[in-house]
C-alpha positions, 0 to 999 in steps of 0.5 A, spaced: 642 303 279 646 310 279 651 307 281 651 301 276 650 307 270 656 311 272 660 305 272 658 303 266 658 309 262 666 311 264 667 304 263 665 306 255 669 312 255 675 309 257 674 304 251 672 309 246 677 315 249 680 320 243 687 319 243 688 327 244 686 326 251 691 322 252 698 324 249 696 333 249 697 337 254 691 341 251 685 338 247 681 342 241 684 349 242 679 351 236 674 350 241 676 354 247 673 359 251 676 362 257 671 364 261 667 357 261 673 353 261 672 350 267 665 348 266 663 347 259 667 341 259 663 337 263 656 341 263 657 337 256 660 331 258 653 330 264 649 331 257 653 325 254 652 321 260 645 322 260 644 320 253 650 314 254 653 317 248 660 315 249 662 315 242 669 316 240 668 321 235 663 325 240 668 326 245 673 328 241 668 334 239 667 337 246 670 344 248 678 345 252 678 343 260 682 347 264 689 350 261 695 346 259 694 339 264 696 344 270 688 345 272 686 340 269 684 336 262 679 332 259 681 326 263 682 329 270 676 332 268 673 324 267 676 322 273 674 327 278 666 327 275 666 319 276 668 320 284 665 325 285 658 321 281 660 315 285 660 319 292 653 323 290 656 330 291 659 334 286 664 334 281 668 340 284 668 337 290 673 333 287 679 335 284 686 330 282 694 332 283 699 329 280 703 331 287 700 327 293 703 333 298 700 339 295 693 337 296 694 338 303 699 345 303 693 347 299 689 346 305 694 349 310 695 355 305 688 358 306 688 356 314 694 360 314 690 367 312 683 364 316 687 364 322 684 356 323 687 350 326 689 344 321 689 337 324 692 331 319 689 325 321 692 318 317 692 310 317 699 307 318 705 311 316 706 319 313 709 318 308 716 319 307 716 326 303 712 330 308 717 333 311 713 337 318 719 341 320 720 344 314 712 345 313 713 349 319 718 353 319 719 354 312 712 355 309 709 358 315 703 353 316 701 350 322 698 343 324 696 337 328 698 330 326 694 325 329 695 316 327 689 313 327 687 305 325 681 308 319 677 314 318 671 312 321 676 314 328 677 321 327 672 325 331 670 332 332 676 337 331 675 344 332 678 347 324 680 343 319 681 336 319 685 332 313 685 325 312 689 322 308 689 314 305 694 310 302 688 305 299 688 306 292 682 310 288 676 308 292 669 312 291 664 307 295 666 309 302 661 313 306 663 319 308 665 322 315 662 328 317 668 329 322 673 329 316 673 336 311 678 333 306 679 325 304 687 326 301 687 318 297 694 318 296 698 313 290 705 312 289 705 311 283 699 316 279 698 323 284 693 324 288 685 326 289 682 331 295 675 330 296 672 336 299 667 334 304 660 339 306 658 345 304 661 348 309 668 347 306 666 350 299 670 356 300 676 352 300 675 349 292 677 356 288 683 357 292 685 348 292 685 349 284 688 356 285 694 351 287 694 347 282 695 352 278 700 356 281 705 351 284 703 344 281 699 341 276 692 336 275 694 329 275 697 328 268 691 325 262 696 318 262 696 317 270 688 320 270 687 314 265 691 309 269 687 312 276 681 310 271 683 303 270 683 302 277 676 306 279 674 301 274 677 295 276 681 293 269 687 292 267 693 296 266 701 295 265 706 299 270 713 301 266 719 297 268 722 302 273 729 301 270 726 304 263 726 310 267 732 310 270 734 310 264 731 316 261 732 319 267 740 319 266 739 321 259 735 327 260 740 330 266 746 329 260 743 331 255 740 338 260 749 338 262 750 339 254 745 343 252 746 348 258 754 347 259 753 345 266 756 341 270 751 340 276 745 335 277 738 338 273 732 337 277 726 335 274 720 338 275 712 336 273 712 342 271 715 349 269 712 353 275 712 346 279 720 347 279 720 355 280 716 354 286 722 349 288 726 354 288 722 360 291 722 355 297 729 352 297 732 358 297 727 362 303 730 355 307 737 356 304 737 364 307 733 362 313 740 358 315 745 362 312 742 370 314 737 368 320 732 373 321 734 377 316 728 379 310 728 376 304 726 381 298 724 377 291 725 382 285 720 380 279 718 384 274 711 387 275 708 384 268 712 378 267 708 371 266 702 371 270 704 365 273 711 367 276 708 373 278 703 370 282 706 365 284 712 370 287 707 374 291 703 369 293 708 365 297 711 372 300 703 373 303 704 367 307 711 368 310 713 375 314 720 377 313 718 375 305 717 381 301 716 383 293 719 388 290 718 390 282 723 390 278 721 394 271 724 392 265 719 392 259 717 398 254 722 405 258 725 401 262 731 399 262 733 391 266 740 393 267 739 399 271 732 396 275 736 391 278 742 396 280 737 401 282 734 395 286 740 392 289 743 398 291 737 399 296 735 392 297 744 392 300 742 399 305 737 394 308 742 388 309 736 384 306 736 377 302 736 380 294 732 374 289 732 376 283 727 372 277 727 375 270 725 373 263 731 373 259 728 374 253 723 378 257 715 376 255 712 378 251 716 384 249 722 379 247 727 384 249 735 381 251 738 386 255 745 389 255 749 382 258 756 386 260 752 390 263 747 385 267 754 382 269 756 387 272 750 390 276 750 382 278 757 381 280 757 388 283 760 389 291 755 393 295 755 395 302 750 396 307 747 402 310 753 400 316 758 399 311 758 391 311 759 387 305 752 386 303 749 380 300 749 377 293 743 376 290 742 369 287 739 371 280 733 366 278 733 365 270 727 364 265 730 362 260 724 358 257 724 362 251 731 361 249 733 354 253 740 353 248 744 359 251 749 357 256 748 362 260 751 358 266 757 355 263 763 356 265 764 362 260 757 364 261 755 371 261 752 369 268 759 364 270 761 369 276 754 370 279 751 365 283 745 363 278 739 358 277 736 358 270 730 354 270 725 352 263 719 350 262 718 343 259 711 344 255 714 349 250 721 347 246 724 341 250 718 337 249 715 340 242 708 341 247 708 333 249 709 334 256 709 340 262 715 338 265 720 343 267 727 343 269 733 346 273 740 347 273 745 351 276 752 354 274 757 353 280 757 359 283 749 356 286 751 348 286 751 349 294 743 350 293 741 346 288 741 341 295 735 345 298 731 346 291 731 338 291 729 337 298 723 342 297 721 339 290 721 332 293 717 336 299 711 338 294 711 331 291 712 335 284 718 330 281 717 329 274 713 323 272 716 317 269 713 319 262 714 326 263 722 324 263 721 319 257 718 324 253 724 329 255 728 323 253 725 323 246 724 330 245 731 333 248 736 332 243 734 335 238 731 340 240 737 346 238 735 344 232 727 346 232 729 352 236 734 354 230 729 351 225 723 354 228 726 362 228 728 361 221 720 361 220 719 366 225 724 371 222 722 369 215 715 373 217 717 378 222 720 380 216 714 379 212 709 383 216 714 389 216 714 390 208 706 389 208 705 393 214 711 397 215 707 401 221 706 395 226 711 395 231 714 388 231 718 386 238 723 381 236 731 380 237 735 384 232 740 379 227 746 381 231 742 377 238 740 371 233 748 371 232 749 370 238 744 364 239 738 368 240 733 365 237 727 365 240 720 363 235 716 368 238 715 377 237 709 381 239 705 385 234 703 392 236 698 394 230 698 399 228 691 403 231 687 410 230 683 414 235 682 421 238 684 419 244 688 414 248 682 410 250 679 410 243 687 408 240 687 402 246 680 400 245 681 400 237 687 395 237 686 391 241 679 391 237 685 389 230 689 384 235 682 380 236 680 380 228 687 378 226 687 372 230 681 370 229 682 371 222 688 366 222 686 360 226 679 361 222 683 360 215 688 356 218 685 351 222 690 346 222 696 350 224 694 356 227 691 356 234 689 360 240 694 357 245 699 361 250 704 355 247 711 355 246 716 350 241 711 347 239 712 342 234 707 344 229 703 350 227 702 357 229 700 359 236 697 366 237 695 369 244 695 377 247 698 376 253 694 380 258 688 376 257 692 369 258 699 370 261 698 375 264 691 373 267 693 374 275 697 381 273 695 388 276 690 391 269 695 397 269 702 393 269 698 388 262 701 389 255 694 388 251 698 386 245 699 380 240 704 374 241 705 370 235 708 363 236 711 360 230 714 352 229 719 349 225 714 345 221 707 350 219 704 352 212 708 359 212 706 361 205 699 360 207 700 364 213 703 370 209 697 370 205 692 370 210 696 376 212 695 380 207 688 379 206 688 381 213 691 388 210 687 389 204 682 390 210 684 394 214 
């Protein structure tokens, strides 16, 4: 009976299912409250379900899933609460990956600080992309493999043991008490752990932690096709050569609008292919400099998810350690990175280096004379060698036109990977996919990137690269379009309210194909002391976006986003981006993201009110 209700119930949510669940990366930002972000969802949800209310218009009304399509989005959501309904445990118990290796190296990861044994137990073959050697000796795991004919074989094992089926999305099986974690994999859409026992509970926040650092949720187009399949109904594949065909276009297009010559890869998501990096470089260094420590250079306050995800694959391995590189406010990029660099060659260390070009959120450029200067710099070892060249890793997602990597590029005679994420302006919003590519300096490892983005499964999808395909070429002209706006305002809001502080780039950087679409606000603030002024402006930063997603419903919106193809986006980075960020490191300031198509002289008008009530 329960069984036939749930069935029933999803099956009218996919007839009914609210184009945005389908075609956003994120549903109703007007409805967002971070901190029950994933649970109101589907605490919401259960209450339609027992009214069997599936009515379009309803759905559509309940609150944001999750963050982008990364940890999740209403259809993960749907998808996961309809499993976890068919098993009888509970919706956390399930969680979906677009990749269908992450899931296990999410498992391996908390073994790996537990101190506890992993078995892998899988039905016919592994599939092709699980690399063992490489899980070893790169990431640092440690595991048993162990072939069985089906899941009611695997017997009692002394730590964790993963199952992995290649089945299809089955919820009527019954569940092995001996197996921890069910990994249902397909070639086609991702993957979906289920976590089996209360003994395993601890493993949920840190699987979905994953997620979001190093992968993404099954995207909403797969989730629904997933659905489908669940349910039993019809559903159509692409042809495969469409996709080739985007492919290609898309890899052409990222050669011309970068000026590079090497082959772009494709990732789910920007920080799916930052990860890539991370590891293919540590496997590179492994071979090239055997034994030697690998210091990953990164800004302290850069994007939460970079910052993250740096320290949290050097916590795994022990040769890898983090070093801060400070470059906002005071502090100066150039000079951090000589500084650094000159120590990290005393040390006879592997120097990697991430960086945001512009910074975020205080969209600073550095001295690029100078940057090539320190980067190109010839350091000795405290023997007196020739010390290691660093590889400079670029986030260039705020400004994806400069041909950094071009043969007359700034960065041309260091070797360089410069990787973008594609939510922001490739695919105005469309998608999360990321992309990376390399001048010729770094051509020779691109090969070992590639290995470890096929390793994690976290290729782009095929509607991700026909996103791309659509939306890539014209995107140097909604980057110019969209910071005509953004200029436009920021001088606006300089005549209304000359005591703000503005971060944004000056005319001169613009000139030279700066053209970012987004600054940071500092408000002007009062009080006694520090305490007072810092509680009093954050306190303004709050009032004035409220202000603006209140009377501008339709454009403005409380979103992290970038590049988007219309509106206006508005964020204070320390309680989003910055979100996993040390609290002193945190910039509490606002960040405003502006379009090439929004309402600007709606958006000025609301901003003076908001003066005239200061």
């Amino acid at each position: 009976m329960q069984e036939e209700k749930v069935l029933n119930y999803s099956r009218k949510v996919v007839e009914n299912v609210p184009t945005d669940w389908v075609k956003l990366t994120t549903h109703r930002l007007d409805i967002y409250h971070e901190k029950l972000a994933k649970s109101e969802f589907l605490e919401q949800f259960e209450n339609l379900y027992e009214e069997g209310n599936a009515e379009t218009s309803v759905l559509g009304n309940l609150p944001t899933a999750y963050d982008y399509i990364r940890l999740g989005h209403p259809l993960s959501s749907v998808l996961e609460w309809t499993i976890a309904k068919l098993k009888g445990i509970d919706p956390a118990q399930v969680i979906s990956f677009s990749s269908r290796s992450m899931p296990v190296l999410a498992v391996l990861r908390k073994n790996l600080f537990e101190k506890k044994s992993t078995q892998i137990s899988y039905v016919g073959e592994l599939p092709a992309f699980f690399d063992a050697n490489a899980l070893k000796q790169v990431y640092g795991y440690q595991f048993e493999l162990k072939q069985v004919q089906h899941a009611e074989e695997v017997s009692e094992f002394d730590g964790s043991t993963i199952f992995i089926s290649q089945q299809g999305f089955m919820a009527d099986e019954a569940l092995n008490p001996n197996i921890d974690f069910y990994l249902t994999v397909n070639a086609q859409l991702g993957s979906v752990l289920t976590i089996n026992g209360s003994k395993n509970e601890s493993y949920i926040s840190e699987i979905q932690h994953v997620r979001r650092r190093e992968s993404i949720a099954m995207t909403p187009a797969d989730s629904f096709t997933a659905l489908k399949q669940l349910l039993g109904e019809s559903y159509s594949e692409q042809p495969k050569s469409a996709t080739e065909n985007s492919h290609a276009k898309v890899v052409e297009e990222i050669k011309e609008i970068t000026g590079t010559s090497t082959e772009a890869l494709l990732g789910s998501s920007g920080l799916s292919i930052q990860y890539a990096i991370m590891m293919g470089l540590i496997d590179a260094a492994q071979v090239e400099h055997q034994g030697k420590a690998i210091k990953i250079i990164v800004p302290p306050n850069c994007y939460g998810g970079t910052n993250d995800q740096a320290r949290r694959v050097a916590a795994c391995l022990p040769n890898v350690e983090i070093v801060d590189l400070l470059v906002d406010g005071d502090n100066d990029m150039v000079q951090s990175i000589a500084t650094v660099l000159a120590k990290i060659a005393t040390e006879d260390a592997v120097p990697y280096i991430i960086a945001e070009i512009p910074t975020n959120p205080r969209v600073e450029v550095p001295d690029l004379q100078k940057l090539k200067e320190a980067l190109g710099k010839v350091r000795k070892t405290a023997n007196g060698g020739k010390a290691i060249d660093p590889v400079f890793i670029l986030d260039q997602t705020f400004c994806p036109n400069v041909q950094f990597l071009s043969e007359e590029g700034i960065l041309s005679e260091t070797r360089t990977i410069s990787y973008v994420s594609g939510s922001k302006f490739p695919s105005g919003g469309k998608c999360t996919a990321g992309y990376c590519v390399a001048n010729q300096k770094a051509e020779a490892l691109m090969g070992k990137i590639e290995k470890h983005l096929k390793l994690c499964d976290n290729e782009a999808t095929k509607l991700q690269i026909e996103i791309l395909a659509e939306q890539l070429p014209s995107m140097n002209q909604r980057i110019e379009e969209a910071y005509k706006n953004t200029r436009e305002f920021v001088s606006f809001i300089k005549e209304e309210l000359p005591t703000a502080k503005i971060n944004f780039v000056s005319e001169d950087l613009a000139d030279q194909g700066f053209m970012p679409s987004v600054f940071s606000l500092d408000l002007p603030t009062k009080g006694n002391t520090a305490e007072e002024r810092e509680a009093y402006k954050r306190a303004l930063n709050q009032k004035l976006i409220d202000m603006m997603i209140s009377k501008i419903p339709n454009e403005s919106k409380y979103c992290v986003s970038y590049g988007q193809l219309k509106g206006c986006y508005w964020t204070i980075p320390a309680t989003s981006t910055q979100g996993t960020t040390k609290e002193a490191d945190k910039d509490y300031i606002a960040r405003v993201s502006v379009s090439p198509d929004l309402d600007l002289e709606l958006h000025k008008k609301v901003f003076s009110e908001f003066v005239e009530q200061l």
